[in-house]
Every structure is written in structure tokens, then in C-alpha cells.
N, C-alpha and C positions, 0 to 999 in steps of 0.2 A: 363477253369475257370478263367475268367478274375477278377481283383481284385475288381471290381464292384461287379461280381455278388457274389464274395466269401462274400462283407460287406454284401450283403442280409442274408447269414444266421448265420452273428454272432448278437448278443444282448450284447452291451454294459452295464456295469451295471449304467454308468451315464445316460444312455436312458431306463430305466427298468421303465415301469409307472404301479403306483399302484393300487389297489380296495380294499376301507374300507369297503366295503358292500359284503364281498365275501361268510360270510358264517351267518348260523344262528343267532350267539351270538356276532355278530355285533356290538348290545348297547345293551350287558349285562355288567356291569361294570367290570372288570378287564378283559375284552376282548375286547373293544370297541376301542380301541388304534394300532389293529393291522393291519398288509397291505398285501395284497397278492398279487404274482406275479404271472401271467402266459409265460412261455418264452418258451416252447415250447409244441403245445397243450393246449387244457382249463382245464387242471388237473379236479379236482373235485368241481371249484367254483360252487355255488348256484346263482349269479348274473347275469344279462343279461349285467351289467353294464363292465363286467370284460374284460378287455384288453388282448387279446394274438397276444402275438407276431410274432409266427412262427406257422402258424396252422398245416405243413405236420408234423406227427411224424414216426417216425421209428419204432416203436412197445411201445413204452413209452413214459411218459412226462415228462417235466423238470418247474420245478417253483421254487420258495423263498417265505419263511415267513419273514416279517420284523416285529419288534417289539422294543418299547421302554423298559426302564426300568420295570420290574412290571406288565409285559402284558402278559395275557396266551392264551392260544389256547385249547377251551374246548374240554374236552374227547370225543372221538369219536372212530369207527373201518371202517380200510379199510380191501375190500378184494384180492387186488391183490398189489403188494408189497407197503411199502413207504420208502421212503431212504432217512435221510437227513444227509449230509455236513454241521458242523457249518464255516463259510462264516468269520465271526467275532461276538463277544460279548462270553456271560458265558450264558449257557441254560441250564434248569432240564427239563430233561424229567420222567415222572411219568405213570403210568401204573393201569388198574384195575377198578373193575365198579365203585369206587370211588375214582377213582386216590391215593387207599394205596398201593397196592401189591407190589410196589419196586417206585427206584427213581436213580437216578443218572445224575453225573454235564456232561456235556461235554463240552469242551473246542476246541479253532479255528481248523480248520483240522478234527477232530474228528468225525466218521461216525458211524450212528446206520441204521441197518435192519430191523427195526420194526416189530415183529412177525404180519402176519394177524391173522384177526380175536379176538383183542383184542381189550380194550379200552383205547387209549393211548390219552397224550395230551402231552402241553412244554411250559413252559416259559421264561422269557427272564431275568435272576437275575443277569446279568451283572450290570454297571453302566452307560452302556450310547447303545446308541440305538443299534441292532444287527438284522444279518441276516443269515438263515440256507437255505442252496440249498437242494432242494428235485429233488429224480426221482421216478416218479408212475409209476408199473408197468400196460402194453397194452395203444391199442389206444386211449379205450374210460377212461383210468382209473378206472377199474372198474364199472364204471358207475355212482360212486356216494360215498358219507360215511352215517356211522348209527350214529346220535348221543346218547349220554343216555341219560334216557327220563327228567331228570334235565335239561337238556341242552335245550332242546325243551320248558318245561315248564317254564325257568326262560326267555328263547327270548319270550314269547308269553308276558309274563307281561312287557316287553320292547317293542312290536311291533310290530313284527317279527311273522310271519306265514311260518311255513316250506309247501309248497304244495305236494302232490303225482308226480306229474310234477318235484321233484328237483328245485323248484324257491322259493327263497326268496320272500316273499309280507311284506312291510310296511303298515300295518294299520295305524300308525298318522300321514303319509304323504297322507292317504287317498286310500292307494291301499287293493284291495280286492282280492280274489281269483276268479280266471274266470270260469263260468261256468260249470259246468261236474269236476271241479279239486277238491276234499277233503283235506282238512287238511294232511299231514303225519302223521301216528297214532304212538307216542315211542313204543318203545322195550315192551312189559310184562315183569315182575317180575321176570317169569319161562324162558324167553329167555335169560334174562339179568344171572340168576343164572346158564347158563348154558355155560357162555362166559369160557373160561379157565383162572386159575391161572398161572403166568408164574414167579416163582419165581426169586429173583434178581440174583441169583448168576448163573444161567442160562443164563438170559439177559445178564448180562457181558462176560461172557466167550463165549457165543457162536453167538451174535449178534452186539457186540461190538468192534471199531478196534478203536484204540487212534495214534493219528498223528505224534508223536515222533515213537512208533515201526513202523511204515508205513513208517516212514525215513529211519530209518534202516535199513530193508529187500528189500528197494529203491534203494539200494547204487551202484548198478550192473547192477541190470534189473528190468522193472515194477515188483510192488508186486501185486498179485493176491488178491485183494480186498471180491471180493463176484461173488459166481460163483461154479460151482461143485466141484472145485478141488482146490479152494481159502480158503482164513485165515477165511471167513464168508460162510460156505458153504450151497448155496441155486443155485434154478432153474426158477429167479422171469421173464424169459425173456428177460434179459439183463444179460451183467456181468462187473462190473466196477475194474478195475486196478487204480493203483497209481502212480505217475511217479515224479521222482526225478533227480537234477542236473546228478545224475551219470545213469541212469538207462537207455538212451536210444543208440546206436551207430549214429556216424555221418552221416551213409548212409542212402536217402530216404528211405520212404517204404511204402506200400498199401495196403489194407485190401479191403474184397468185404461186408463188414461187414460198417453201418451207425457208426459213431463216434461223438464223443459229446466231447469236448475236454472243463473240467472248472478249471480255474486256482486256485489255494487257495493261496499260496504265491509268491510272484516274478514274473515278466515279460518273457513271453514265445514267440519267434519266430517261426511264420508259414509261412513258405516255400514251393512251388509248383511250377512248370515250367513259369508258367503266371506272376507270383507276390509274394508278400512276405505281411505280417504283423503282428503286436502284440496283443496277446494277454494279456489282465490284471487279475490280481484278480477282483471275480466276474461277470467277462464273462462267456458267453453260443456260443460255437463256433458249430456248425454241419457240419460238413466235409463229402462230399457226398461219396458212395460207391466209390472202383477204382480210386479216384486220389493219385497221388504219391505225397508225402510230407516229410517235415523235420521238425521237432520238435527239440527247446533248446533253454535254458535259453538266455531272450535276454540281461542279463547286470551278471553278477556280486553278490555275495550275496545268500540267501536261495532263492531255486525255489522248486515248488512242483503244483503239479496237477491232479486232478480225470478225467478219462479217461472212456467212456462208449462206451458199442456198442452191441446192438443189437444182439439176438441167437433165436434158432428156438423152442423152451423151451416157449408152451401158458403165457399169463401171468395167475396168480391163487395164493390159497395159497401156503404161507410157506412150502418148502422142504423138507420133513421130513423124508426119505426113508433112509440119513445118518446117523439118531439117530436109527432109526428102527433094521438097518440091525445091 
């Protein structure tokens, strides 16, 4: 792995290029502001337009939401997992066929597992512009998102035609839908009221890990973030760890397992036989199965980072065999 080819699979976050047209609600007004990232795989944009970066994925995809001040991201439901890292800024995230059923701030570091099959959305009630790292679970991410049928009906009075195809079409730039392709039809009333309620104190307690405890249980060894036998426990196809100045020993080490190495605070050195280099906050690194490496803080100061990697666990819904049993 020469250090050429190791910069092929990292994504820079000053080389991260955007798409304002990624999803239906595009120029619906308080959504019209916002930016999507594709950085590893094409996540679930709806654009032809949309930039990705790193097409191989490992059984998941990696993106970012960027948004200003005051910018939301309309309700919608996936079906196979969504994971976001707040990156930087202050975000609520809200939940429910009309975004009432609960609410909650997160803050930088701060990781949510989004139950599937709900309707979730987020916005950006910082003060200055922000970004949350997302991992979808499988290749194709699911396939795609549902939105509520508000969502569909207030993009169509701005423009915006969702196709059965999954493509965005602009009517007042003159695009039409191509032949044989139907409108998307929204949810019914009786589908919609059949979404589940997922009350807040749920959400928190058992889909929620805040970035301060994540330091903490950091202090030694990675903390088992989400994962069968982790602090968030699911089966979404991956499993993400946390990794802290203290948490990893000096000695190289390998995994036969894809890794996703993204920094949230502090500069981090990667180390391999070939080369060496840093990573930053913001970065999206892919470290291929089998190679030996060394991970650690590269200066001085708070260091911290989500660590991902690929398990043999379909992607699909939510877990739920641990509440069950």
C-alpha cells in the first residue's frame, strides 16, 4: 500500500464537494439551504447530479449533511440503519409522522442510531453553519427513503417531482418525467398511522451515546459504540467503536474486517509499513482488509474518533431480539 494509493481512499473534508439538489425538498423553503455529501457510495441521494466519491463500499455508506443556520432536513424513514456523528454545530433531531413524537439537541461527538422505520428528520439550530457524518446501512442503502406525503406534496408546489425510478425531475427548469416512469405516489393515511410511536425516553436511553460518556469509557480501550454487545445495541451490518487518546496500545494491528477510520476531534497518525499520514477532523479514511497499521494522536491536546467496520449481520431493520428476549 503505497502512500499514493492509501490518498485514493481517503476523502478529505476540504475536498468533500457538494449536491443542493440531492433530495426532494430541495426548494422547499426551510430546506432549500442544505448540502449533501456522498463519500462513500451514493447513499440514498435522489439526483443524477450527485458526487460520490469512493463508489466500492464494504457493506455500508458513508455521507454528511451540511447545513446553515435554520435548515431542516424533511421527515422521512429509512429501512436499513442511519447513523449520524454530529461533525460540528448544535442539531435537533425530531421524530414522528409530524415531526412531534419526541426531540432532542445533540451536540459535536454525539451519535444517534435512528430506529428504522420511523419518520425522522434534523436540523441545524446552531449558530453558524454545521455538519453530521452519517453511515447507511448495506450496499445499496436500502434502496432509497419514504418521505411523508407533506414532504412530497409541498416539493411538487416548488417543482419537484419525486419519480418511481427514485429521481428527482424539476419542472421549472423544464424537466419532465420520461416515459413509462409515474409520479411516486405518498404513503396513505392508513400506512402513515401505522408507522410506530417511539417515545423520547426510549430514544435516549437506548439509541443515544453523548460524546463526553464516549470519552470516558475511552480511557483504556475503544468503547463499543453500536453493535451486539455495545452501549447502543443493534445488528445494522456494521459495528462502530470509539477511540480515544488512551484507548489504543502502541503495537500495529490488523483486522480482516473493512475499516472506516473518521476523526471528530484532534489529528490522528496512520502508520503502515509503506508510509505514514494524517488524518483530520472530518476525514473519511477506508483502510483495506489485512493491512497492518498504527493508529495515534498525532500532536498533543483532545484526540477522538469513530471507528467502523463491517460484520456479516444483512443490513435491515432495527435489532430488537435484545428488548425481546
Amino acid at each position: 500500500m503505497t502512500p499514493e494509493s492509501m490518498e485514493a481512499r481517503i476523502v478529505r473534508y476540504g475536498d468533500l464537494k457538494p449536491c443542493r439538489t440531492a433530495f426532494i425538498d430541495a426548494h422547499t423553503p426551510g430546506s432549500d439551504r442544505k448540502e449533501n455529501f456522498t463519500i462513500i457510495g451514493a447513499g440514498v441521494t435522489e439526483s443524477p447530479h450527485q458526487h460520490v466519491h469512493i463508489h466500492e463500499t464494504p457493506g455500508f455508506n458513508i455521507g454528511a449533511a451540511g447545513q446553515p443556520p435554520g435548515c431542516r432536513n424533511s421527515l422521512h424513514i429509512h429501512t436499513t440503519a442511519e447513523v449520524f456523528f454530529v461533525l460540528s454545530g448544535r442539531w435537533r433531531f425530531f421524530w414522528g409522522r409530524w415531526g412531534a413524537d419526541g426531540e432532542f439537541i445533540a451536540e459535536q461527538g454525539d451519535i444517534f442510531n435512528i430506529p428504522t422505520g420511523i419518520f425522522r428528520g434534523f436540523e441545524n439550530v446552531g449558530t453558524d453553519y454545521g455538519m453530521i457524518m452519517a453511515i447507511l446501512g448495506g450496499d445499496d442503502a436500502g434502496g432509497g427513503v419514504t418521505w411523508a406525503p407533506q414532504v412530497i406534496e409541498e416539493a411538487r408546489e416548488h417543482g419537484l417531482v419525486l419519480g418511481e425510478n427514485g429521481v428527482i425531475y424539476d419542472t421549472r427548469a423544464g424537466e419532465r418525467l420520461p416515459d413509462g416512469v409515474a409520479p411516486m405516489q405518498p404513503l396513505s393515511e392508513e400506512a402513515c398511522a401505522a408507522v410506530p410511536v417511539v417515545p423520547v425516553e426510549e430514544i435516549v436511553r437506548d439509541y443515544v451515546a453523548r460524546y463526553l460518556d464516549l470519552a470516558a469509557l475511552s480511557a483504556r480501550r475503544p468503547a463499543k459504540v453500536i453493535g451486539p454487545d455495545a452501549l447502543l445495541r443493534d445488528r445494522p451490518g456494521f459495528e462502530v467503536d470509539f477511540i480515544s487518546r488512551g484507548s489504543l496500545p502502541p503495537e500495529p494491528y490488523a483486522t480482516d474486517r473493512h475499516e472506516i477510520l473518521m476523526p471528530v476531534r484532534g489529528h490522528w497518525r496512520l502508520e503502515w509499513d509503506e508510509g505514514a499520514t494524517v488524518l483530520n477532523p472530518g476525514d473519511t479514511c477506508a483502510v483495506p482488509p489485512g493491512l497492518s497499521r498504527r493508529l495515534s494522536p498525532a500532536m498533543s491536546g483532545e484526540a477522538a474518533m469513530y471507528r467502523v467496520r463491517d460484520t456479516d449481520d444483512p443490513a435491515g431493520p432495527t435489532w430488537t431480539e435484545w428488548k425481546e428476549g
